[in-house]
C-alpha positions as CSV (number, residue, x, y, z in Angstrom):
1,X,-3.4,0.8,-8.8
2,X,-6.4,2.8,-7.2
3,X,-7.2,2.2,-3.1
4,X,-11.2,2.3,-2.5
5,X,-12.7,2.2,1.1
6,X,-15.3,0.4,-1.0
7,X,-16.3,-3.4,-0.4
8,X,-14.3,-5.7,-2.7
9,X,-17.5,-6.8,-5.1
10,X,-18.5,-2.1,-5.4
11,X,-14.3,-1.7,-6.3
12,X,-14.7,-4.7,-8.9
13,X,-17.5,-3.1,-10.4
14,X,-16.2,0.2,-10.3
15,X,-13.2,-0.9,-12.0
16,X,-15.0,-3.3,-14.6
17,X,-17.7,0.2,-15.6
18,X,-14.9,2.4,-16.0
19,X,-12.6,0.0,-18.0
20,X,-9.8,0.4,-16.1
21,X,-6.4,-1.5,-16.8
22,X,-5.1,-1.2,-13.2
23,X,-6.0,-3.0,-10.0
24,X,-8.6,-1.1,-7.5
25,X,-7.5,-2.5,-3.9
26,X,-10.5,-2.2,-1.4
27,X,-9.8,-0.4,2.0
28,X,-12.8,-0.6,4.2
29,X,-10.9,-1.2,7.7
30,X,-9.2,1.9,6.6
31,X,-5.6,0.4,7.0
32,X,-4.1,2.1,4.0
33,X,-5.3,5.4,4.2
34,X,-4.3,5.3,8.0
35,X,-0.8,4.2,6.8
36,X,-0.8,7.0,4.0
37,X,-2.5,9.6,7.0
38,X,-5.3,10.1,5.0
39,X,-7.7,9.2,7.0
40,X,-9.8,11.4,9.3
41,X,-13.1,11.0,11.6
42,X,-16.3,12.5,11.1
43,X,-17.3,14.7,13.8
44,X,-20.6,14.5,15.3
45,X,-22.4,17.0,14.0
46,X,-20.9,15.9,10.2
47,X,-22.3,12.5,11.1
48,X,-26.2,14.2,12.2
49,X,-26.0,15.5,8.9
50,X,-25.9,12.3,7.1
51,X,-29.1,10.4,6.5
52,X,-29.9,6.7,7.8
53,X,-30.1,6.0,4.1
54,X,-26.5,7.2,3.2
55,X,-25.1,5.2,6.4
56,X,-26.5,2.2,5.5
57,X,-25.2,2.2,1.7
58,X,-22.0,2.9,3.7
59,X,-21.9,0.1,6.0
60,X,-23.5,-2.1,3.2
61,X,-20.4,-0.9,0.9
62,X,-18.5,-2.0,4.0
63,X,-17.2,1.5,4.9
64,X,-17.1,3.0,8.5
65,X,-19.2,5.8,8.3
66,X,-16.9,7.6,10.8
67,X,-13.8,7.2,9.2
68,X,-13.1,8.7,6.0
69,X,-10.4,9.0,3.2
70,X,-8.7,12.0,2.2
71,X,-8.7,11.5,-2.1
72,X,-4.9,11.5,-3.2
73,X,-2.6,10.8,-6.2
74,X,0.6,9.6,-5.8
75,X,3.1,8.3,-8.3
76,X,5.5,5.9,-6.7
77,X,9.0,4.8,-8.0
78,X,9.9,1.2,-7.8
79,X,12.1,2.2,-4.9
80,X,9.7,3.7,-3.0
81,X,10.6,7.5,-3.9
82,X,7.7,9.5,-4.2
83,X,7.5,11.3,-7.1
84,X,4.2,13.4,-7.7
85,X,1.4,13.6,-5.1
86,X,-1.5,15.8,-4.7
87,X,-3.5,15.3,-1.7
88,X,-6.8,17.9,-1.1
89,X,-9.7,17.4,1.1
90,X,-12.1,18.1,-0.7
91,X,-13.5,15.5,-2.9
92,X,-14.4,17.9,-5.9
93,X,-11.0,18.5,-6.5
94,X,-8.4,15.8,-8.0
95,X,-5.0,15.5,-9.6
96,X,-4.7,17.2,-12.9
97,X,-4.3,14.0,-15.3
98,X,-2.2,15.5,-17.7
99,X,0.1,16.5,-14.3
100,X,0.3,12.8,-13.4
101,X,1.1,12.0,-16.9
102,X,4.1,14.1,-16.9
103,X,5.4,12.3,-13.5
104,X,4.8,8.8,-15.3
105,X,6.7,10.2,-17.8
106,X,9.8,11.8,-15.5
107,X,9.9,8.7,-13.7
108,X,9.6,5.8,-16.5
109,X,10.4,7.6,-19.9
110,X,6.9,6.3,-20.7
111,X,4.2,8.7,-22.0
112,X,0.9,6.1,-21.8
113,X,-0.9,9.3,-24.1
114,X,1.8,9.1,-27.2
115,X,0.3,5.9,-27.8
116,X,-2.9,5.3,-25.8
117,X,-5.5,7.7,-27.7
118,X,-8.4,6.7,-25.5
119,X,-6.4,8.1,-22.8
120,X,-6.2,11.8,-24.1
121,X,-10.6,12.0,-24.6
């Protein structure tokens, strides 16, 4: 599953234009990412920066324009053991798919690629 500070109806369509075959959760009190400490505030002078435009697709996507996620992957076990996470401020970067694969695989003796082509572009 993926965990979106998005408004339910922009994580639907998020989910339904990428084609996705998991569940994207929204998050927009920020419960989640609090739980996961992932979240941090804005400071003031990051918040001047944004435009009144930007805020308002924010509040309309029903995210708090002060508090914001930190992106992570994480692949769980079904007994709660983490087994792979990456966790990076910055937006740009994310996990390595072919990383998580390989902790999908360690952990389930499933490898979605061996039989999913789409999944290796």
């Amino acid at each position: 599953m993926a965990i979106s500070p998005d408004a339910p109806d922009a994580s639907l369509s998020t989910a339904e234009k990428a084609n996705l075959e998991f569940a994207v959760l929204s998050d927009t009190s920020a419960t989640a990412i609090t739980a996961f400490g992932l979240n941090y505030t804005i400071d003031s002078a990051t918040r001047a920066v944004l435009s009144e435009s930007e805020a308002e697709l924010a509040r309309a996507q029903g995210v708090e324009t002060e508090v914001l996620p930190i992106p992570a992957t994480y692949v769980i076990g079904t007994d709660g053991t983490v087994a792979y996470a990456f966790v990076d401020p910055s937006y740009t970067h994310r996990a390595d798919p072919t990383d998580v694969v390989a902790a999908v695989t360690a952990l389930t003796g499933y490898n979605p690629w061996a039989t999913d082509s789409w999944a290796r572009g």
